[in-house]
C-alpha positions as CSV (number, residue, x, y, z in Angstrom):
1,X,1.8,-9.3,-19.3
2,X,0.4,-7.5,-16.1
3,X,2.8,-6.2,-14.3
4,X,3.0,-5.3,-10.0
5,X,2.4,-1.5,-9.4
6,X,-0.8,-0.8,-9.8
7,X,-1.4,1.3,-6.4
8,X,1.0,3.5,-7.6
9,X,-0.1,3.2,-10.7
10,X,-3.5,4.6,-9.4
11,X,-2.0,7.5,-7.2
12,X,0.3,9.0,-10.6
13,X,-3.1,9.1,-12.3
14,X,-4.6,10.7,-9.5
15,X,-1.6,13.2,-9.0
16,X,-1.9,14.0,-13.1
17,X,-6.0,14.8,-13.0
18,X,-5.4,17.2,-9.6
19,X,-2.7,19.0,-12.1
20,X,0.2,17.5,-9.9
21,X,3.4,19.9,-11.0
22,X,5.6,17.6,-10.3
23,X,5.0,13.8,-9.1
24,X,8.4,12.0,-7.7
25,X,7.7,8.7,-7.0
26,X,9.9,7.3,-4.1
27,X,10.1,3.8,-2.1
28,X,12.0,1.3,-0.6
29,X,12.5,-1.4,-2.7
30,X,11.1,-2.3,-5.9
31,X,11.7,-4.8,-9.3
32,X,13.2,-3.5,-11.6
33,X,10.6,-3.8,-14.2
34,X,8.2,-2.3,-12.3
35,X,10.5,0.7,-11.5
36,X,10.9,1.4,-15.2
37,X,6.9,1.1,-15.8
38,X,6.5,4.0,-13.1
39,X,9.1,6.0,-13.9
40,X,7.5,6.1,-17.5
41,X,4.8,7.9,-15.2
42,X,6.3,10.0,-13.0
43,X,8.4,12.7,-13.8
44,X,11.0,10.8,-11.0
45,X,11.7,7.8,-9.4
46,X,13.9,6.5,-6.2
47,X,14.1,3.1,-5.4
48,X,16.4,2.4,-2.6
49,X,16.7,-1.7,-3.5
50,X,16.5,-3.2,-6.5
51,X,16.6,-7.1,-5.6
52,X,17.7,-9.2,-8.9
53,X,14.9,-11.6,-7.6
54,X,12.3,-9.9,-6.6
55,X,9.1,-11.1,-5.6
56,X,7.4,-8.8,-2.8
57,X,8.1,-5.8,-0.9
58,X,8.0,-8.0,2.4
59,X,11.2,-10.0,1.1
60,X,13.7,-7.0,2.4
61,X,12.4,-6.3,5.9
62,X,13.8,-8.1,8.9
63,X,10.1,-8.2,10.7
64,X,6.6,-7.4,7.9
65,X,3.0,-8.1,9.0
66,X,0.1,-7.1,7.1
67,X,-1.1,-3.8,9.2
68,X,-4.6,-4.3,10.7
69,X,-7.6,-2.0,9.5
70,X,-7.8,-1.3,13.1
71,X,-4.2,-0.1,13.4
72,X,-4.5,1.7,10.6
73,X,-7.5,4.2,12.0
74,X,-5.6,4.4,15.2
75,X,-3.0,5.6,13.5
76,X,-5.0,8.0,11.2
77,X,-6.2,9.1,14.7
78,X,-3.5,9.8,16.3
79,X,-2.4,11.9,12.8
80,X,-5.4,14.3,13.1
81,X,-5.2,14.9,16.5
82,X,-1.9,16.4,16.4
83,X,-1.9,19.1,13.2
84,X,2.4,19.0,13.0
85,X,2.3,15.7,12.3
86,X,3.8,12.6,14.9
87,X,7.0,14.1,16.1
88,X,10.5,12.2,15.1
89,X,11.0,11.1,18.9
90,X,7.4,9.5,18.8
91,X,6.1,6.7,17.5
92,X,2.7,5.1,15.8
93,X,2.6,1.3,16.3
94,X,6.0,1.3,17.7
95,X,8.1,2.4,15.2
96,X,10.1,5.3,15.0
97,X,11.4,8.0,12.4
């Protein structure tokens, strides 16, 4: 049985050969067999939202798209251009922390 994940999946392992001290996995929503696979992996685990029937990450946001690779570099962009990181008041592609 293949199971959803494996992104995160990928990035523990990567974590684990860098010699990661400590990996804490955390995000918004996720199944809830899925959240048990990767907290097998990682020494934690948060997950905000457990839906009984869950299907995608996209099912709990009000307004998802797919972001564009072009967004995505302009966003990476505007990231190295400004060493402290986007401030809290600002905003990449319109959303704000």
């Amino acid at each position: 049985m293949a199971w959803h994940g494996s992104t995160m999946q990928a990035a523990i392992k990567l974590c684990r050969n860098k010699r990661a001290k400590k990996i804490i996995v955390a995000v918004p929503v996720a199944g809830v067999d899925v959240a048990e696979n990767i907290g097998k992996l990682a020494d934690e685990i948060a997950v905000l939202e457990m839906p009984v029937d869950f299907y995608a990450v996209a099912q709990v946001y009000k307004h998802w798209y797919d972001v564009p690779d072009e967004e995505v570099l302009e966003i990476m962009k505007q990231w190295k251009n400004k060493p402290e990181g986007l401030s809290s008041t600002g905003s990449a592609h319109g959303v704000s922390a």
